[in-house]
ChimeraX commands (.cxc) that place a marker at each C-alpha (Angstrom):
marker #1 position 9.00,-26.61,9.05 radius 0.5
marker #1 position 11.31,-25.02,11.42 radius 0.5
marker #1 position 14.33,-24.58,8.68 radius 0.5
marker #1 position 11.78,-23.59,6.08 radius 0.5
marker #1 position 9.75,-20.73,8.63 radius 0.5
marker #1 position 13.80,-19.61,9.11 radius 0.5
marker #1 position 15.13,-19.29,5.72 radius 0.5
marker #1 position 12.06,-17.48,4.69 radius 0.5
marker #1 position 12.71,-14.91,7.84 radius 0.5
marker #1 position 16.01,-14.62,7.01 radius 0.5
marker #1 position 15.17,-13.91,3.19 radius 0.5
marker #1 position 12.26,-11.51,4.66 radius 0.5
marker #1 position 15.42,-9.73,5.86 radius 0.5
marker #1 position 17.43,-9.79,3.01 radius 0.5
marker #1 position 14.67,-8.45,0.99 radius 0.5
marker #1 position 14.16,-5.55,3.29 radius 0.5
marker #1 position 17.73,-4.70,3.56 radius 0.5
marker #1 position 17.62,-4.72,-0.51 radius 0.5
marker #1 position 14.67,-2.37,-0.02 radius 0.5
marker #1 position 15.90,0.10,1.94 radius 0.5
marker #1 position 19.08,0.43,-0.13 radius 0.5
marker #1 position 16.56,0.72,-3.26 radius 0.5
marker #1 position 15.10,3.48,-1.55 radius 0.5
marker #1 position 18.77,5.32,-0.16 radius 0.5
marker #1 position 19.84,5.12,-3.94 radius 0.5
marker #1 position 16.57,6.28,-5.85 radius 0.5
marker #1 position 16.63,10.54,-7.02 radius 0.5
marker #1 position 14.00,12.90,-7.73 radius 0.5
marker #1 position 13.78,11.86,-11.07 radius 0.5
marker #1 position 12.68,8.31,-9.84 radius 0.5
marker #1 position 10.04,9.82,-7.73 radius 0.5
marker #1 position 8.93,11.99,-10.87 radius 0.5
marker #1 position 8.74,9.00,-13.04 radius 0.5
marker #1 position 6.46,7.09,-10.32 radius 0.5
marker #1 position 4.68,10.01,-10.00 radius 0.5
marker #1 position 4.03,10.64,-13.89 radius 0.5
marker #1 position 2.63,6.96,-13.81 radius 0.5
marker #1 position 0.44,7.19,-10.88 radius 0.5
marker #1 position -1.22,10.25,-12.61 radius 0.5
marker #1 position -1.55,8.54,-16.00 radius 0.5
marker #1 position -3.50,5.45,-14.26 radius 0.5
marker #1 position -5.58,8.14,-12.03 radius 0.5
marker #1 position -6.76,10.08,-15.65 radius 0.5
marker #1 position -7.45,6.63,-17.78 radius 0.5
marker #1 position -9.76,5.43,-14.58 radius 0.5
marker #1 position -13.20,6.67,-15.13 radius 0.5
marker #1 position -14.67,8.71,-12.13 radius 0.5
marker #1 position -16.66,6.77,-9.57 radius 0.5
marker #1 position -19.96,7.68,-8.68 radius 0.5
marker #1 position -20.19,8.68,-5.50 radius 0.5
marker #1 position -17.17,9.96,-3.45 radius 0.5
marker #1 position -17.20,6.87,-1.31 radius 0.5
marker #1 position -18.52,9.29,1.87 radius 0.5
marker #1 position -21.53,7.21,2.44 radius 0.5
marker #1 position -19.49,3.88,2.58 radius 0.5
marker #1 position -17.11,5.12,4.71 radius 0.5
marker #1 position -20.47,6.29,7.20 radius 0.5
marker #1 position -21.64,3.05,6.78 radius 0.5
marker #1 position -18.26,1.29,8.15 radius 0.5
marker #1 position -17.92,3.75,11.23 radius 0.5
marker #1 position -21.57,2.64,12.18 radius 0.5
marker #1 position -20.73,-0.95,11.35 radius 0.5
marker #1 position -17.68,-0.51,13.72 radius 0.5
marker #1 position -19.66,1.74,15.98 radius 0.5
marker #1 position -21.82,-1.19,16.45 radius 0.5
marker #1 position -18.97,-4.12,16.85 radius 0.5
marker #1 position -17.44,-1.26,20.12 radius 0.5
marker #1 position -20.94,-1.58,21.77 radius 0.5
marker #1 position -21.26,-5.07,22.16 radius 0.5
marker link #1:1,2 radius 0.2
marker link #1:2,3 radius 0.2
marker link #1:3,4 radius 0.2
marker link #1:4,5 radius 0.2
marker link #1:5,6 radius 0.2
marker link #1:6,7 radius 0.2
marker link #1:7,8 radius 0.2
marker link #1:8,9 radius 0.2
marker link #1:9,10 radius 0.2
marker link #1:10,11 radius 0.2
marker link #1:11,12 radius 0.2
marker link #1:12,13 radius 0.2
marker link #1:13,14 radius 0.2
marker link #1:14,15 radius 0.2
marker link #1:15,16 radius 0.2
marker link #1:16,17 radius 0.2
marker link #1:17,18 radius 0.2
marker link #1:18,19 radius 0.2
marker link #1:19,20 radius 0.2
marker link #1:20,21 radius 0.2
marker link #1:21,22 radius 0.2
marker link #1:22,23 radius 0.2
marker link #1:23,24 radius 0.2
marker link #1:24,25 radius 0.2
marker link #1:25,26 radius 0.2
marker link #1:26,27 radius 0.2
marker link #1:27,28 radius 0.2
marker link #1:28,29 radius 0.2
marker link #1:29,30 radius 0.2
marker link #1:30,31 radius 0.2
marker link #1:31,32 radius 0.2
marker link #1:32,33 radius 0.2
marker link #1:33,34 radius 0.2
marker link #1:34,35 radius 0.2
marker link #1:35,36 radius 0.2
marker link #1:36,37 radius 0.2
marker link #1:37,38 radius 0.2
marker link #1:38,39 radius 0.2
marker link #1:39,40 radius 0.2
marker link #1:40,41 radius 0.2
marker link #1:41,42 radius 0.2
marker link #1:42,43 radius 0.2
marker link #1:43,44 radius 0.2
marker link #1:44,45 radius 0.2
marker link #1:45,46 radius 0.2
marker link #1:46,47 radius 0.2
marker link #1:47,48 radius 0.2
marker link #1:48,49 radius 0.2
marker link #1:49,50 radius 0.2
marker link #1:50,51 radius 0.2
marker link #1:51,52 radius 0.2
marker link #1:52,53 radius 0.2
marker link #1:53,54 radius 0.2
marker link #1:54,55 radius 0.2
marker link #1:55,56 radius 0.2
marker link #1:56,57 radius 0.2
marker link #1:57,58 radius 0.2
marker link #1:58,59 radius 0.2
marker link #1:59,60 radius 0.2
marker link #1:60,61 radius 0.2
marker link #1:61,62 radius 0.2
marker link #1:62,63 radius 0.2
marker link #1:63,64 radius 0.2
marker link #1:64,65 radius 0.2
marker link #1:65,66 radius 0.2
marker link #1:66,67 radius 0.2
marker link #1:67,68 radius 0.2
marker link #1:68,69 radius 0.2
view
């Protein structure tokens, strides 16, 4: 388990190194193209119907709550 816990840390590295470099490399135009797709998901999504305010209320009282015990 030991061997198997390390190679996976040391590909956990590898990956982020590979990452990083991704990023270091990548142009505007790569950002644009994310961009372009992340807006063409948001528009084919149809609008939810609230605004998600009154969950959000009800998980600082639920958390509210959990700090006063």
């Amino acid at each position: 388990m030991k061997a198997w816990a390390m190679g996976w840390k040391e590909t956990g590295e590898i990956m982020e190194e590979m990452r990083r470099g991704d990023v270091r490399r990548s142009t505007t135009t790569d950002f644009a193209a994310f961009d372009g797709m992340a807006l063409w998901e948001a528009e084919r999504r149809p609008p939810l119907p609230t605004s998600g305010l009154i969950e959000q209320q009800r998980l600082f009282m639920k958390g509210l709550k959990a700090l006063q015990r």
